[in-house]
N, C-alpha and C positions, 0 to 999 in steps of 0.2 A: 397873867403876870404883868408887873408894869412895864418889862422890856418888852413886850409889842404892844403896851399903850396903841401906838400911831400905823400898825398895821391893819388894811383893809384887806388882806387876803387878794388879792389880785381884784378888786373891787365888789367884793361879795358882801363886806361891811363897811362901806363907807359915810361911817356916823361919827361923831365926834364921840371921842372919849370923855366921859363928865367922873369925877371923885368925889365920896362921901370921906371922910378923917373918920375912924372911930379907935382913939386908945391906940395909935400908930398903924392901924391894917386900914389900907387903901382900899375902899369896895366900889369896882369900878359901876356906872352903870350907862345907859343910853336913854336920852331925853328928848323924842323929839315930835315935833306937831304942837299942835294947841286944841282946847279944848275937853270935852270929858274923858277921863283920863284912865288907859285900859295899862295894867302892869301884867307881864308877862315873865312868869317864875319857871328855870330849868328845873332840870334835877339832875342826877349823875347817870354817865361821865359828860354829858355835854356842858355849853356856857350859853351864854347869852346867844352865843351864834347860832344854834338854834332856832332862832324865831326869824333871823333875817330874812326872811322873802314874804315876811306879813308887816316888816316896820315900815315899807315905802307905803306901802297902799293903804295902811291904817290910819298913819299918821296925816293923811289927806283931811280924814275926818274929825282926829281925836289925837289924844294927847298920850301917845307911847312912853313908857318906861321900863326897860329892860336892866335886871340888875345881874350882874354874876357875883353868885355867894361866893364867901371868904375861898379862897384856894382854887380859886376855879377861873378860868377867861379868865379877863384883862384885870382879875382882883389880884392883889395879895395875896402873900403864905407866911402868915405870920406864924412863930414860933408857938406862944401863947393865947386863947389859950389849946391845947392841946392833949387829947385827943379831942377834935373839933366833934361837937353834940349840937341835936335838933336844936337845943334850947341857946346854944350861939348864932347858931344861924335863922332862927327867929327873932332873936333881940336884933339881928347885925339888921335885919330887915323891917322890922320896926321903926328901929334910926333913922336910916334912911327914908322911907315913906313918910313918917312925924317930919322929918328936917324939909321934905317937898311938902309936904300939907295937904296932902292931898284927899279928895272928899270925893264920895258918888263913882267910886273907882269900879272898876272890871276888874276881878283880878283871873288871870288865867294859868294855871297849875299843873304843872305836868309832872308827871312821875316824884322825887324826893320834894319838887314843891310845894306838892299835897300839904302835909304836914308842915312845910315850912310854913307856906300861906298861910293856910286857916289857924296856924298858931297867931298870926295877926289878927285873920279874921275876928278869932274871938277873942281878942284884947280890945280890939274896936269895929265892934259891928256897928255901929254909925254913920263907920266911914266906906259899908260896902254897900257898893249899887247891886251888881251880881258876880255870882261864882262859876267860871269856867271848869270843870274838873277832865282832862284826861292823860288815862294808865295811870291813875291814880289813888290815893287811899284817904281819908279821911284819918284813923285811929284804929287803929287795929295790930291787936299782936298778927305773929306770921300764921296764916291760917290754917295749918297745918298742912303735914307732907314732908319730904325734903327738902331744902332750899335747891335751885337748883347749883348743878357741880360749881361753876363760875363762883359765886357768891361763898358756896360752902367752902372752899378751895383760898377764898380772901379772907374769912373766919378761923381760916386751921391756923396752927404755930408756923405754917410753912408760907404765910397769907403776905408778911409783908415783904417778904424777899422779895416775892412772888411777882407784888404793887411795886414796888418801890427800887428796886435793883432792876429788876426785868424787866419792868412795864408791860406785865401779861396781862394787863386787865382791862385796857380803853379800847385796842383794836376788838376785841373778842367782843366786849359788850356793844360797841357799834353794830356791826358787824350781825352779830346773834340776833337781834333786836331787831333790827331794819325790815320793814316789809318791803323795800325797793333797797337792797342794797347797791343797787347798779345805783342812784343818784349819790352813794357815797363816792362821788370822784376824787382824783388826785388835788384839789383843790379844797376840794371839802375836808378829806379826812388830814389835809396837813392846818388846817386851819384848828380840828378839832386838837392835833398831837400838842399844836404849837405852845399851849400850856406847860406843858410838862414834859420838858426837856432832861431834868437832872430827879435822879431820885429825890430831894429837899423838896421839890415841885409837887410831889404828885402824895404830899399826906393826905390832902383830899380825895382821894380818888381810896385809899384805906379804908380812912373814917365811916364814909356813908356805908356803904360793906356791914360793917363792922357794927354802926347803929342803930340795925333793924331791932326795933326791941322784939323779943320773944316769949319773955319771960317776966312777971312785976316785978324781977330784982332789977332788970337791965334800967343802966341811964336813963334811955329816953322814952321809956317804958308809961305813959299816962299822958 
């Protein structure tokens, strides 16, 4: 959100805040280094903070860009449009990418980035050098099985309360996930909450849940 724009977490991200405008939502991202130029895509529930301890040392070399999708880190929560779909959050990253110009990129994809990326990808394979993919998907309905409870639990009628009142859903999925949960320290996990303080805050942390296509009726289903 743009109220901690200008925090570094106790100097865990000490980058400069950079804004793309698109249609009034603020997409924040980080620019830094020179050279061949590697993008690094989160997914849910993290932000851009996620990649902080590979921007120092890469950007030695090349030219980092780290964006946080609509709702997410130091982005906006815009109203509209709403319920936020793959297909926003591949244009909003499009924009942005086209507005930097960027060519001969890396792009590196992690979990909802999958699908966010390579929805660039292949708008403009031209402009990719190579593809980082991990805990990742390409295209694919849910492979079958149950979802697990977490996910199923943000999909029920009981799911936004759940997100959005409660804020049952960022610790648990940290947390769940983590193969070293011990490096989720007090610094870490207040930097990851620091988004989403007020239920308004946290529609994206719903949305992605909520998106997994399953079925060829769903949204973002192709």
């Amino acid at each position: 959100m743009l109220e901690i724009r200008d925090q570094t977490f106790e100097g865990t991200l000490p980058f400069a805040p950079r804004y793309h405008e698109l249609n009034g939502f603020a997409m924040h991202f980080v620019d830094e280094g020179a050279g061949e130029p590697i993008v690094l895509v989160h997914g849910d529930p993290t932000w851009g903070y996620l990649w902080r301890q590979f921007i120092a040392p890469l950007s030695r070399h090349r030219r980092c860009i780290i964006p946080d999708h609509m709702g997410m880190g130091k982005s906006s929560v815009p109203e509209k449009p709403y319920p936020y779909r793959l297909r926003h959050h591949v244009a909003n990253l499009e924009s942005l990418l086209l507005r930097l110009n960027v060519h001969e990129m890396t792009l590196v994809l992690h979990d909802w980035g999958g699908p966010v990326g390579l929805g660039f990808a292949t708008r403009h394979p031209e402009r990719i050098k190579r593809l980082v993919l991990m805990n990742t998907w390409a295209f694919a309905p849910w492979p079958g099985g149950p979802f697990p409870r977490l996910i199923e639990l943000i999909r029920s009628d009981k799911g936004e309360k759940f997100v959005l009142e409660k804020n049952g859903y960022l610790e648990p999925a940290l947390l769940g996930t983590t193969h070293y949960p011990e490096n989720l320290t007090g610094i870490v996990l207040n930097a990851y909450r620091a988004p989403f303080p007020t239920p308004a805050s946290r529609r994206a942390l719903l949305c992605w849940s909520r998106d997994i296509p399953v079925s060829a009726s769903d949204p973002s289903y192709g």
